[in-house]
C-alpha positions in Angstrom: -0.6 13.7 15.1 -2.2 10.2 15.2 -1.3 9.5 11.6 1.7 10.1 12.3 2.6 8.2 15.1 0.1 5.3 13.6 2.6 5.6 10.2 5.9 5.9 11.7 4.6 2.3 14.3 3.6 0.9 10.8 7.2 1.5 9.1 9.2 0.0 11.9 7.2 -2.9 11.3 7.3 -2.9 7.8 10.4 -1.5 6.8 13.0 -2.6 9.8 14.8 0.5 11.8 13.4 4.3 12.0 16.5 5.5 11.7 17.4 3.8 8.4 14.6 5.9 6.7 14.0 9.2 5.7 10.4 10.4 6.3 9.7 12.8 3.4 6.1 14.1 4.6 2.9 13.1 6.1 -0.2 13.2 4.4 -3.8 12.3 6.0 -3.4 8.9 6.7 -0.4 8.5 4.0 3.0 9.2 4.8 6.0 9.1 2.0 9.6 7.6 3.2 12.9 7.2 1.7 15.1 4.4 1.8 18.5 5.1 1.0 19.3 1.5 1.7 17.6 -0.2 -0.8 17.0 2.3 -2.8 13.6 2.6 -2.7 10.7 5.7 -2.2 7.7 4.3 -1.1 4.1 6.0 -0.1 2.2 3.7 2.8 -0.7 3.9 4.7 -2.5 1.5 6.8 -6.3 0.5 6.5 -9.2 1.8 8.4 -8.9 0.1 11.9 -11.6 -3.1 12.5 -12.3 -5.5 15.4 -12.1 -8.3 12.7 -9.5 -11.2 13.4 -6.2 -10.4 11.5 -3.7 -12.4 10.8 -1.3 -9.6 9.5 -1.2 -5.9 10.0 -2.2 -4.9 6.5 -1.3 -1.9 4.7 -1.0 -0.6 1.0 2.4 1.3 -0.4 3.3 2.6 -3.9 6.9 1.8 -4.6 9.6 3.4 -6.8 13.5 1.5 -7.0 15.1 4.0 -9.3 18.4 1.2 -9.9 15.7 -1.3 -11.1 13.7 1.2 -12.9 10.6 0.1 -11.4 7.9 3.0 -10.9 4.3 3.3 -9.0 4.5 -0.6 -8.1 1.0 -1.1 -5.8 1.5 -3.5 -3.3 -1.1 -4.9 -0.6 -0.2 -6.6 2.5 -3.7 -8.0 3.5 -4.8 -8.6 7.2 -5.7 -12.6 6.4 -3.5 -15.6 5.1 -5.3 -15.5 1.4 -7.4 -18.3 0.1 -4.9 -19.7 -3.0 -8.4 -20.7 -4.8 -10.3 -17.2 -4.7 -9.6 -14.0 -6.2 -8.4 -10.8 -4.8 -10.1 -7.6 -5.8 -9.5 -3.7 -5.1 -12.5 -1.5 -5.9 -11.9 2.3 -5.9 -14.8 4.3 -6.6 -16.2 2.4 -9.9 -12.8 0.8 -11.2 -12.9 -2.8 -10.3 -8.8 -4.2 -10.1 -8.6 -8.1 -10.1 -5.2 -8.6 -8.5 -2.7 -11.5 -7.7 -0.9 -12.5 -4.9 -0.9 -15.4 -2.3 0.0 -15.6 1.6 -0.5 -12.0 3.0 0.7 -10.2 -0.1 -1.2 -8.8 -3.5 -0.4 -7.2 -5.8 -1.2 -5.5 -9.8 -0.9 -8.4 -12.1 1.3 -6.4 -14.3 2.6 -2.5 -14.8 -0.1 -1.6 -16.9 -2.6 -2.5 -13.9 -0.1 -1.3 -11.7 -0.6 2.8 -13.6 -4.1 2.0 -13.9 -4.8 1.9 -10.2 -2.0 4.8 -9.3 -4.4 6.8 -11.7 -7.7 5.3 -9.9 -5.9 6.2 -6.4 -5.1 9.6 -7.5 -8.9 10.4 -8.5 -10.5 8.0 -5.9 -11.8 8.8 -2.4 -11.5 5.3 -1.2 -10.4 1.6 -1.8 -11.6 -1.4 -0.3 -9.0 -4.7 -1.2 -11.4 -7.7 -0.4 -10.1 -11.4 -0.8 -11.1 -14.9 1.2 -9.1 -16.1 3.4 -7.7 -19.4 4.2 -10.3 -20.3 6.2 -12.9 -19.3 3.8 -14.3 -16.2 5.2 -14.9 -13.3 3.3 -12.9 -10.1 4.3 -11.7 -6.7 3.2 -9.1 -3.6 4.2 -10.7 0.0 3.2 -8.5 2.3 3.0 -9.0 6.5 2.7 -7.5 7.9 -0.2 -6.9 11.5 1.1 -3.6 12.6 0.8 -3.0 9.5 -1.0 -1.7 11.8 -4.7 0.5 13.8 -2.6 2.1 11.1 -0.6 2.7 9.2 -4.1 4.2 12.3 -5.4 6.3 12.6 -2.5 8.1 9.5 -2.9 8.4 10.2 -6.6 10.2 13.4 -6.1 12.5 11.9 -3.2 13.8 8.8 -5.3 14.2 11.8 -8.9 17.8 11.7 -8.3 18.5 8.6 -7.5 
């Protein structure tokens, strides 16, 4: 039950009104949303909680916008204002991601990256996004992968006949 209240706080920060979206399942600490808005199909899930100073609430989401024929798109909203000199990298398990991005935001550096780490997220137990931040301190956002497939999946399926 504390996923999902902790998911459905992080969409109406995210994502605007609760009632604009269509919750399409929970899953461990992922939960899969449609919105018919947009439209988009999204999977989301917030990191592992830490006393660390945070600029942002971070979370990562898989996207899918059927009218603009964009699929598994990984994007990262980091808990720091990112250094615009270092790099951003997601580690899951072995698989080593150098990503892009700038402000609060990363994301793939293209939509062969972007498969590459929906593949590594469905196989992977965990993911850890580290980066620097403007301040030049070293930080990172883990994030449990359980339920992770499903979620994706999820939002896949709710955004198939759109």
């Amino acid at each position: 039950m504390r996923s999902v209240t902790a998911l459905l706080a992080l969409l109406v920060l995210v994502a605007g009104p609760v009632s604009a979206k269509d919750a399409l399942g929970v899953f461990s600490d992922w939960g899969a949303f449609r919105d018919p808005q947009a439209p988009r199909c999204y999977a989301i899930a917030k990191p592992a909680s830490s006393r660390q100073q945070r600029d942002y609430d971070p979370y990562a989401t898989v996207g899918t916008w059927p009218s603009r024929n964009v699929r598994g798109q990984v994007h990262f909203r980091v808990s720091r204002n990112l250094s615009p000199e270092r790099s951003i990298t997601l580690i899951i398990n072995d698989r080593r991601f150098e990503l892009t991005g700038g402000g609060g935001d990363a994301w793939a550096r293209d939509k062969a990256m972007d498969a590459a780490i929906v593949a590594a997220m469905r196989a992977g137990s965990q993911m850890v996004v580290s980066a620097t931040d403007s301040r030049g301190r070293r930080f990172s956002n883990t994030y449990d992968l359980s339920g992770a497939a499903t979620a994706m999946d999820a939002a896949t399926v709710g955004c198939a006949n759109r």
